[in-house]
C-alpha positions as CSV (number, residue, x, y, z in Angstrom):
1,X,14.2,-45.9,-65.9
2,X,16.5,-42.9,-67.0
3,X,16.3,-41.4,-62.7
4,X,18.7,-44.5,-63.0
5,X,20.9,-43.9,-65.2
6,X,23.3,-42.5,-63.0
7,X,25.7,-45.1,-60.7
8,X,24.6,-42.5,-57.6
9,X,20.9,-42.8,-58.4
10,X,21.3,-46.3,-58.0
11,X,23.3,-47.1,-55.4
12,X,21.3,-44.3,-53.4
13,X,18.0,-46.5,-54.0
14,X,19.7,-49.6,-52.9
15,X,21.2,-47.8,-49.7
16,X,16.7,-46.9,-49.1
17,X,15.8,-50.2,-50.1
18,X,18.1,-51.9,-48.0
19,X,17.5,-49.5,-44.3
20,X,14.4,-49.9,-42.8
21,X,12.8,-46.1,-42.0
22,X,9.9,-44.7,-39.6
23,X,6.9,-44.8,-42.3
24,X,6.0,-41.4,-43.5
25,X,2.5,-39.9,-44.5
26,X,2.2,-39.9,-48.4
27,X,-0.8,-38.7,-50.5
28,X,-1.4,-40.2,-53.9
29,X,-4.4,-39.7,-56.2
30,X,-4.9,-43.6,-58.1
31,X,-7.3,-44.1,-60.3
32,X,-10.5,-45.6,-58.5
33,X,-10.2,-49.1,-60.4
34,X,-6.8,-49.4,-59.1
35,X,-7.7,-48.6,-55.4
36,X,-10.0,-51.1,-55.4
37,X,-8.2,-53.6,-57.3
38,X,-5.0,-53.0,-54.5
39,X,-8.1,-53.3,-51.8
40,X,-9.0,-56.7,-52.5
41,X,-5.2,-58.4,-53.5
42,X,-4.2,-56.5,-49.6
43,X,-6.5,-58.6,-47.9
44,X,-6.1,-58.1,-44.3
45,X,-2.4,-56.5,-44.8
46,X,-4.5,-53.5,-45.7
47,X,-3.6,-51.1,-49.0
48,X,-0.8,-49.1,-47.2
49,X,1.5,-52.1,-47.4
50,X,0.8,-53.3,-50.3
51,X,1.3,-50.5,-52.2
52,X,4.5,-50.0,-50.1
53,X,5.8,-53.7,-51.1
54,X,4.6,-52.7,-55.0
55,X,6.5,-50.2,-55.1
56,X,9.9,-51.8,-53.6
57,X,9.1,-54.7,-55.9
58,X,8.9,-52.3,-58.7
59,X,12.1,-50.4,-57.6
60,X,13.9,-53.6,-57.2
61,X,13.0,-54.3,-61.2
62,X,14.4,-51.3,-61.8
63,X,17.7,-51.5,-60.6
64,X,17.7,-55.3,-61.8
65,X,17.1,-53.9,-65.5
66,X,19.9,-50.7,-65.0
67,X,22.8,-53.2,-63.8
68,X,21.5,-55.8,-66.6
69,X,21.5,-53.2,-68.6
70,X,24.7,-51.6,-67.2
71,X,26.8,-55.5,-68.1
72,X,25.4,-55.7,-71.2
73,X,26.8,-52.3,-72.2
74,X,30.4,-53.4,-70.8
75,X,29.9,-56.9,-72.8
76,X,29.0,-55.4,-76.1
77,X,32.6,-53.3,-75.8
78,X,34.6,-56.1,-74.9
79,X,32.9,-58.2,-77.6
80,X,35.3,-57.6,-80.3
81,X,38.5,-58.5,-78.8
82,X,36.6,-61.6,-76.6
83,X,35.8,-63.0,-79.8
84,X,39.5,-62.6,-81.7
85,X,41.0,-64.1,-78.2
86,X,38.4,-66.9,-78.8
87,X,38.7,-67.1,-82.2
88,X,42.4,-67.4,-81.3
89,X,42.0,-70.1,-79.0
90,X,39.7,-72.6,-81.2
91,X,42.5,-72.0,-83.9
92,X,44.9,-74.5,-81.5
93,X,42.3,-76.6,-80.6
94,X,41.1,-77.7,-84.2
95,X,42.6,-81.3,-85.1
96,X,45.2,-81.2,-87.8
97,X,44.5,-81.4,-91.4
């Protein structure tokens, strides 16, 4: 997760994700269990494509978890004065004594 921690790293991997590219030759060494296991859930798709839509599912989680992660950072600093304003606010909306 920390290749995107940057706001460049991630809106690189979006621009990728998004454009469609001529596919590329790749050479990965999986354990054996998981080759199988990514033989059988392929079916007929074959294991090219599945492992190509794993891994965009996987890089879609992590952008999904760095912007999550990225709004709760700005919430946290704002929480402070959101809650005096609220505070504020729920002061003129109590009924009289």
């Amino acid at each position: 997760m920390s290749a995107l921690g940057s706001r460049t790293a991630m809106l690189e991997v979006q621009r990728l994700l998004v454009h469609r590219e001529k596919k590329e030759k790749a050479s990965l060494s999986l354990s054996g269990e998981i080759v199988k296991a990514a033989d059988v859930m392929a079916g007929k798709s074959g294991r090219s494509a599945f492992v190509e839509r794993a891994i965009r599912s996987y890089l879609r989680r992590m952008l999904r978890r760095a912007r999550d992660q990225r709004d709760l950072e700005t919430i946290n600093r704002a929480a402070d004065a959101t809650n005096r304003e609220s505070d504020a606010v729920s002061e003129f909306q109590a009924w009289p004594e």
